[in-house]
C-alpha positions as CSV (number, residue, x, y, z in Angstrom):
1,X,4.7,78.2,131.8
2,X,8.2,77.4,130.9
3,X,10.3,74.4,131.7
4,X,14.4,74.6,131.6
5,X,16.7,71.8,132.3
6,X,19.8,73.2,133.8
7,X,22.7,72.5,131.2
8,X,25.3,72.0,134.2
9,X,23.6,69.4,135.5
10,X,23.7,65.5,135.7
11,X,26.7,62.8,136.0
12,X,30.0,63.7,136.8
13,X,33.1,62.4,134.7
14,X,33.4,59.7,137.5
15,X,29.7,58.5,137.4
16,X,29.7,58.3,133.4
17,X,32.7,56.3,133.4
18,X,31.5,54.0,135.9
19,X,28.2,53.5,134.3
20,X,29.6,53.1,131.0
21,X,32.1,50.4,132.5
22,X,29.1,48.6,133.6
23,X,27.4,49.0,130.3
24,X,29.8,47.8,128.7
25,X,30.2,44.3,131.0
26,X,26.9,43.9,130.6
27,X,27.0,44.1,127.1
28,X,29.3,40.9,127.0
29,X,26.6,38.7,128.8
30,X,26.4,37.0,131.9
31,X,26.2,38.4,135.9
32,X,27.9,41.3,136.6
33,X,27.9,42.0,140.4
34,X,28.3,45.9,142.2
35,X,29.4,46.6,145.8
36,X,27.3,48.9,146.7
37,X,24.7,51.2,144.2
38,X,26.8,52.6,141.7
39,X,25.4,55.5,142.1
40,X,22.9,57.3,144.9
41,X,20.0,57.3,142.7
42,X,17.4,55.1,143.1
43,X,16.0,55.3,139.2
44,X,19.5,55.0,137.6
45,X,20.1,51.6,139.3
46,X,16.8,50.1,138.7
47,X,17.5,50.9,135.3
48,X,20.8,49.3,135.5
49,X,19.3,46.7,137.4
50,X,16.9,45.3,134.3
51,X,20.1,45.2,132.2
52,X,21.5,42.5,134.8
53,X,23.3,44.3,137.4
54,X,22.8,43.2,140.7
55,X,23.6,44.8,143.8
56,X,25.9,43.3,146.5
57,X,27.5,44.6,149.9
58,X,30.6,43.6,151.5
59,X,29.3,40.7,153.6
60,X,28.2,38.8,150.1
61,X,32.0,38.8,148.3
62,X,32.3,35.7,150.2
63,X,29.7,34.0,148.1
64,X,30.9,35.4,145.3
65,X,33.9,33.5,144.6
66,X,35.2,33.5,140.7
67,X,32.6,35.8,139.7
68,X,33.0,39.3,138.4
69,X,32.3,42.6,141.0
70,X,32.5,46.1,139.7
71,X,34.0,48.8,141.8
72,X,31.9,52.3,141.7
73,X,33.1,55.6,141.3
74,X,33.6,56.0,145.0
75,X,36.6,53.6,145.7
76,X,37.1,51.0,147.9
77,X,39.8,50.3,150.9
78,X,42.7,48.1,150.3
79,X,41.2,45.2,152.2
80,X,38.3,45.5,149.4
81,X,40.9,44.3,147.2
82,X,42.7,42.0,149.0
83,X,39.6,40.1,150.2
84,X,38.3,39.9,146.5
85,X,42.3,38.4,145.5
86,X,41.6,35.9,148.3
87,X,38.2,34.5,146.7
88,X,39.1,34.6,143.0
89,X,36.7,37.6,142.1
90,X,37.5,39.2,139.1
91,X,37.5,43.3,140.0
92,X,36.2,45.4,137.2
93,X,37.6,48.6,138.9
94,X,35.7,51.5,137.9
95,X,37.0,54.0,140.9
96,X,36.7,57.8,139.4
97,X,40.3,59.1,138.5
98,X,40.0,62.2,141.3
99,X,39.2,59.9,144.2
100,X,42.3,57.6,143.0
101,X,44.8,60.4,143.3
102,X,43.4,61.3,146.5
103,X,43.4,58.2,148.1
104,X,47.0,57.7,146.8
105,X,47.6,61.4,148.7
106,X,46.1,60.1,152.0
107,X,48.0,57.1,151.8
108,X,51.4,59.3,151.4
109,X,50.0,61.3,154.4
110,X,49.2,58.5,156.2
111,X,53.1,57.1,156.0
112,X,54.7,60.8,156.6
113,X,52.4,61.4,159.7
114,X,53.6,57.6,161.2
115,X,57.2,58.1,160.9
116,X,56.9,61.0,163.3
117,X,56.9,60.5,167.4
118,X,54.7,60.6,168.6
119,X,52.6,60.1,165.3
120,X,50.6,62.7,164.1
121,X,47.3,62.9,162.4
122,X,45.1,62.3,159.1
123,X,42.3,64.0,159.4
124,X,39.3,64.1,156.5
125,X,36.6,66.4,156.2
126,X,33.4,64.2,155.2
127,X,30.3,62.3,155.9
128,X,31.0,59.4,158.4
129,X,30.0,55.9,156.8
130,X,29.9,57.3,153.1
131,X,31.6,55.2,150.3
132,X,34.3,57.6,149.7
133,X,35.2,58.3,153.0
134,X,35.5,54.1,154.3
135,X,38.0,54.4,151.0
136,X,39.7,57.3,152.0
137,X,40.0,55.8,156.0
138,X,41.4,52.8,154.3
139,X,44.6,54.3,153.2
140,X,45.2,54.9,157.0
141,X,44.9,51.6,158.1
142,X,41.1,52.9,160.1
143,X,43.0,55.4,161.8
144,X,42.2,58.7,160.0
145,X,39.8,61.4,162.1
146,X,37.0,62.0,159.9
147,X,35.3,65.1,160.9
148,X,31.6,66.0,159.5
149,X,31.4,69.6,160.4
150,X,33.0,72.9,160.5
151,X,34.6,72.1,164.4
152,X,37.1,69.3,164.9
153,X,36.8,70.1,168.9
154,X,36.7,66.7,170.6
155,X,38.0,64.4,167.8
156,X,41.0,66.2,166.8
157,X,44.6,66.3,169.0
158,X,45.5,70.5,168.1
159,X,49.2,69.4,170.2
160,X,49.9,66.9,167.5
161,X,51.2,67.4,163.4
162,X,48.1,67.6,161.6
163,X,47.1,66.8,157.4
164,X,43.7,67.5,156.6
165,X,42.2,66.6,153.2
166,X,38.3,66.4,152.1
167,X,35.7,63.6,150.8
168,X,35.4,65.8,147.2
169,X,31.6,66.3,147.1
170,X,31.8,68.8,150.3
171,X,31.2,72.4,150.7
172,X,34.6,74.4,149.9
173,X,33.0,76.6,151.7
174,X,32.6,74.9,154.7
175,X,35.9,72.8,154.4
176,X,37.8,77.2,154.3
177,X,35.7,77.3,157.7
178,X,37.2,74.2,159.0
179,X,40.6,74.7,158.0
180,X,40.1,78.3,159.7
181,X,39.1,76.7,163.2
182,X,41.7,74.0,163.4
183,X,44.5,76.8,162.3
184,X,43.3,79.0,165.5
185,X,43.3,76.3,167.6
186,X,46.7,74.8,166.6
187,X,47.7,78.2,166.6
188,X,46.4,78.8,170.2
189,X,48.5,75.9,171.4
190,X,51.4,76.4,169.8
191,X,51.7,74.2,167.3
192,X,52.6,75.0,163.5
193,X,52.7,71.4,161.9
194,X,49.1,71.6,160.0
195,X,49.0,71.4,156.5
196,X,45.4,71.2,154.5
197,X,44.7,70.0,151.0
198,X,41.6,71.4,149.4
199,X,40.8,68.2,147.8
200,X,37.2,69.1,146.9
201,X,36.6,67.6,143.6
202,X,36.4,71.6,140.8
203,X,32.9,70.3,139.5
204,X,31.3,70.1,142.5
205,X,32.8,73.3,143.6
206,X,31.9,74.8,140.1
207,X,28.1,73.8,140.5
208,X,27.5,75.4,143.2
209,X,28.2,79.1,141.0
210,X,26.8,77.5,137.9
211,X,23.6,76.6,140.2
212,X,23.2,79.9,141.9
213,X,22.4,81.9,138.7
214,X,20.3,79.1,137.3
215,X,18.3,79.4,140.7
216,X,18.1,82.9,140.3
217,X,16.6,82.8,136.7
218,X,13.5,80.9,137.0
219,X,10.5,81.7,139.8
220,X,10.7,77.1,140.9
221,X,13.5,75.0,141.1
222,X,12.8,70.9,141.1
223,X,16.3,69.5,142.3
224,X,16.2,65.9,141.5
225,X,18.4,63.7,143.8
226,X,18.6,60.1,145.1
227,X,18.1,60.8,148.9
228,X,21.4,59.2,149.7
229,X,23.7,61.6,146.9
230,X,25.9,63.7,149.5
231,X,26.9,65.9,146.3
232,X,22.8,66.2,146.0
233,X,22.3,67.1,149.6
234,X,24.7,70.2,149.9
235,X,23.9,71.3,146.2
236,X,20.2,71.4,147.0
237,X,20.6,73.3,150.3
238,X,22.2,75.5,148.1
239,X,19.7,76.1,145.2
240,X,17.3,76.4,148.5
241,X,19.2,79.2,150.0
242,X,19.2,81.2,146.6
243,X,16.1,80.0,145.4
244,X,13.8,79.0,148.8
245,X,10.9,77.5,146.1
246,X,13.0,74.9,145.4
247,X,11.7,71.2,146.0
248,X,13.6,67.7,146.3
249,X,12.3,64.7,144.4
250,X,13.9,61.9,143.5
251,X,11.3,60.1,140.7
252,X,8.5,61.0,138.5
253,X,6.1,60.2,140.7
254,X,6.8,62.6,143.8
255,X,6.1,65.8,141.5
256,X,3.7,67.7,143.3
257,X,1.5,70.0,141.1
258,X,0.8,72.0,143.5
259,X,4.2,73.3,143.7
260,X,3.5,75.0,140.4
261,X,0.8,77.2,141.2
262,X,1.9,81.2,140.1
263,X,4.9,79.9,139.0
264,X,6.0,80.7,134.7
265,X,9.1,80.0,135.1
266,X,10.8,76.2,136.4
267,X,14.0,75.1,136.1
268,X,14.8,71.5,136.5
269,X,18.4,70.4,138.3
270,X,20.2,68.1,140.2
271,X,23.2,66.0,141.6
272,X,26.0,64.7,139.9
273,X,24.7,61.9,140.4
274,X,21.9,62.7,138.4
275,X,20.8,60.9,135.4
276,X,20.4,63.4,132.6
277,X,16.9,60.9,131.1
278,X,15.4,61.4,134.3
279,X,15.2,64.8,134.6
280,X,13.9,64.8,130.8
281,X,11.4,62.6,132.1
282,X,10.0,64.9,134.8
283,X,10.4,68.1,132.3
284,X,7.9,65.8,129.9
285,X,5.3,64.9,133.0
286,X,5.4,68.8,134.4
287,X,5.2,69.8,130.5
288,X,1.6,67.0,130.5
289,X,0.3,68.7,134.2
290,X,1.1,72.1,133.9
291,X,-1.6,74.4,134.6
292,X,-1.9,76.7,131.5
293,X,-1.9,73.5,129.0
294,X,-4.8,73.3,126.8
């Protein structure tokens, strides 16, 4: 049997520079608070977590006063930052570059649709509660239209201007059929004001093509995930369309050796979210369990 590690794989840009900020904080000494996991995998952060990070949510800033609070890849809203000016926390802010820009975009959306009358609407394609999106809604003062799926029926106004952008770990192909459905229905109204911003970050799009002809050179894919990593949800039901023996695990310990019986061939992938180390890890534990090893 042989074991592959997909090459593509692991942290994005925005993930290693937020680790690395931490790393780097940490590295100076003393507590060094995060709002929320830096990222959606469970074995990253507790390795993070022995170096001294600890983990905090909104409703702890308040006790947090003075101290320092890193800002993960995935942004915060502005009252984020005006809460922590309030208290006296120091902000490390280690918001990935892409999700700046486009929360800088929504924001000019957000002004251009309010001048009009009656006002028209930001709309973003995304996950409902994740990080990046509570960032994104931010920039609209909590009045964006966040949509989850490929029909906007029910949330969105078709008789009113319309700027759609995307959380950027979604499906470009499933944001094209969204943008396709609220252009007919617009359309079917009368009304031409809709403009859409593919703002799907290029190497999530990318993996998904990168991912499809790894899946389709080896006979058993183990996509390794934190179970929260949107990225990781759509990119596995990928690799499971192309690939349908392709299994989810998110540690060493939930490889199944079962799931390698007939199989010569398994490729190892994940998020970008991913820590590179721990899929090396479960290559070395298959490599001690698989069944033609002496």
């Amino acid at each position: 049997m042989t074991i592959s590690i997909d090459d593509n794989a692991g942290f994005c840009f925005g993930v290693v520079k937020a680790i690395g900020t931490a790393e780097e904080e940490l590295s100076h000494g003393g507590t060094l608070h995060c709002l929320g996991d830096i990222v959606h995998n469970n074995a990253e952060v507790t390795r993070l977590r022995a170096k001294g990070l600890q983990i905090t949510d909104h409703s702890g800033l308040a006790a947090l006063q003075g101290q320092k609070v890193l800002i993960r890849a995935h942004g915060e809203p502005p009252e984020t930052y005006e809460q922590a000016r309030r208290l006296g926390i120091r902000l490390i802010d280690a918001t990935c570059p892409i999700v700046l820009a486009l929360q800088q975009r929504v924001r000019k959306g957000y002004e251009e649709m309010r001048a009009l009358d009656p006002p028209g609407q930001v709309v973003i394609f995304g996950r409902p509660g994740h990080a990046e999106v509570i960032g994104l809604c931010g920039q609209t003062d909590n009045t964006a239209v966040v949509v989850p799926g490929v029909r906007a029926d029910n949330l969105v106004d078709y008789t009113r201007p319309i700027r759609l952008y995307s959380q950027t770990t979604k499906s470009r192909e499933e944001y094209h059929q969204l943008v396709e459905n609220i252009r007919a229905a617009t359309a079917a109204v009368g009304m031409t004001d809709f403009i859409e911003y593919d703002t799907i970050c290029n190497r999530v799009a990318n993996r998904a093509v990168q991912l499809e002809a790894f899946a389709q050179s080896v006979d058993m894919v183990l996509f390794v995930s934190g179970k929260g990593s949107s990225n990781g949800h759509y990119l596995y039901e990928y690799c499971k369309h192309v690939q349908p023996r392709t299994y989810l695990l998110s540690d060493v310990g939930e490889l199944d050796s079962r799931w390698l019986e007939g199989v010569e061939r398994v490729g190892i992938t994940g998020a970008t979210s991913t820590p590179r180390w721990l899929m090396e890890s479960i290559a070395q534990k298959l490599a001690e369990t698989r069944p033609d090893k002496n």
